[in-house]
C-alpha positions, 0 to 999 in steps of 0.5 A, spaced: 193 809 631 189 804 636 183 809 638 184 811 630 182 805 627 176 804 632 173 811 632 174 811 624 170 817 622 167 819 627 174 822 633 178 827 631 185 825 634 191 828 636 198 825 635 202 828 641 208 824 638 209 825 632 217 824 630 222 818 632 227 825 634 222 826 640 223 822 646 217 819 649 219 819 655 221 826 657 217 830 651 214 837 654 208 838 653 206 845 647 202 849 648 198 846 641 198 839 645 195 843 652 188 846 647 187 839 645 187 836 652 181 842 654 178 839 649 178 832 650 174 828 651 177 822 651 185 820 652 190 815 651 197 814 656 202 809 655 202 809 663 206 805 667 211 810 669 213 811 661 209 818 659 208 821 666 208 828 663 201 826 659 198 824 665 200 831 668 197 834 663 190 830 662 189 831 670 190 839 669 185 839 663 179 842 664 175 838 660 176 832 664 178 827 659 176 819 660 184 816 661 184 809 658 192 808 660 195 802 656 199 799 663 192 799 667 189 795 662 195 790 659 193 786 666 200 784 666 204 786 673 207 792 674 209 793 681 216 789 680 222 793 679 224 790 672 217 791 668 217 793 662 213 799 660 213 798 653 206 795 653 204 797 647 209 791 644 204 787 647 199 785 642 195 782 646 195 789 650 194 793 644 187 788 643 184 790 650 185 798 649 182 798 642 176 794 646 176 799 652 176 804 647 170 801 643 167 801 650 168 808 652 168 812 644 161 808 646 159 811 652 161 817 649 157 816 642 152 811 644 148 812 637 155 809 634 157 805 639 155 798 635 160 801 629 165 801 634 166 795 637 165 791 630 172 796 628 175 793 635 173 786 632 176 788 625 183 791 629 184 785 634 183 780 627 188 783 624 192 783 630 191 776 631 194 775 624 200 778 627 200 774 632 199 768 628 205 770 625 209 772 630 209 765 633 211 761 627 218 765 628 221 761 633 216 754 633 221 748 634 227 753 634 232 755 640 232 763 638 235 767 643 236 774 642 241 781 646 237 787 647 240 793 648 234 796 651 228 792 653 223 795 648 220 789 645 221 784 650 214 782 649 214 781 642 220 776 643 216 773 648 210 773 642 215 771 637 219 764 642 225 768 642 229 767 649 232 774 651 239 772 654 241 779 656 244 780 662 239 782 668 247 786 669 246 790 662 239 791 663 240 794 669 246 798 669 243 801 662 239 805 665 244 809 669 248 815 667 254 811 667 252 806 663 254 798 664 260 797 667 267 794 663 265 787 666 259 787 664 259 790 657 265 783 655 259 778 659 254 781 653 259 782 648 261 775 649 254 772 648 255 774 641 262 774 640 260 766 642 254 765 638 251 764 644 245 769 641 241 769 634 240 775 634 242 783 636 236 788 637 238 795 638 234 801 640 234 805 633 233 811 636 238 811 641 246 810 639 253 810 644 259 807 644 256 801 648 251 800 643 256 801 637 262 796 640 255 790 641 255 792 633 260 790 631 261 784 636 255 782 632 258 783 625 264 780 626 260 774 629 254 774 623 249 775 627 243 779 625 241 785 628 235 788 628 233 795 629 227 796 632 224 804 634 219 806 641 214 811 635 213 810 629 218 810 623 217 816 618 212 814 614 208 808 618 202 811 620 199 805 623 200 800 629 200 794 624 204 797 620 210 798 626 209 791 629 210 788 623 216 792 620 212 793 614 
């Protein structure tokens, strides 16, 4: 979506999510996926651990694509054990990729290069919009919020909200065995208590743990909002998904 609004007309991109049913993390690369990465000449990875199989596949490529990977160029710190990878919930990310690949579409396609830059210029404006937005949401406000994943951890941040979860929960989450019965009652509680403004769940993943957070929320009347790792079906641009419009 990002390299699509800054090379316009003048790249031809091929989506390898292209379904919320796939899962970003483990996909298997297609035999269709595999042809366009030899004929590359450019890439972008989320990095950072999350699409190590796209990674792979680009270095086996024969066309030697330029790889922009969004971790690298976020800036933002992920050598720690608890970073979030989900970089491209990071509006200010989202801006230095499209000015990266203004810079590199324009290396590429040098007689181009001015029109690239000025459609980065448009796409970051139309992100600063969002941020605009995002700010005024938890302006003057004490919002807090659960996650069941930390997907969009950095738009919280954007948007003021406090994200209260437990490191406990967050961490035993990503393990087979799930949060233990301890820990899930401490999370719960936060919303059985009120303590929390809000529930955010991962609309693509759903198990008992996850259904019993609903619920706590429900009964408690506190909102929940589902959130997606890839587009809904029928969002095609990355506005449109980190607006929920």
């Amino acid at each position: 979506s990002v390299i699509a609004a800054v090379g316009g007309s003048h790249v031809d991109v091929h989506e390898v999510i292209t379904s919320s049913a796939q899962d970003p993390h483990d996909y298997e690369a297609t035999a269709t996926d595999k042809l366009a990465a030899s004929k590359a000449q450019l890439a972008i990875v989320n990095g950072g651990g999350y699409d190590d199989w796209a990674s792979t596949l680009l270095k086996s490529s024969t066309s030697s694509p330029v790889v922009i990977d969004a971790v690298d160029v976020s800036g933002l710190k992920s050598g720690s054990g608890d970073f979030n990878e989900h970089v491209f919930f990071s509006l200010a990310t989202a801006k230095k990729v499209a000015d990266t690949a203004a810079a590199e579409l324009g290396r590429i396609d040098a007689a181009s290069a001015a029109e690239f830059t000025a459609n980065a210029q448009k796409f970051n404006a139309s992100i600063d919009e969002e941020l605009t937005k995002a700010k005024a949401v938890g302006a003057g406000k004490n919002l807090t919020a659960v996650a069941t994943e930390p997907v969009v951890g950095y738009l919280l941040a954007d948007m003021g909200i406090k994200d209260i979860t437990p490191s406990a929960f967050v961490e035993q989450a990503e393990t087979e065995a799930g949060p233990s019965a301890a820990v899930l009652k401490t999370t719960t509680d936060l919303l059985t208590n009120k303590k929390a403004s809000v529930l955010v769940l991962n609309g693509q993943t759903e198990d008992p743990v996850s259904d019993k957070l609903n619920k706590a929320a429900a009964a408690a009347n506190i909102p929940v909002v589902q959130v997606s790792e890839t587009f809904p079906d029928g969002v095609t641009d990355y506005i449109g998904f980190v607006s929920g419009t």
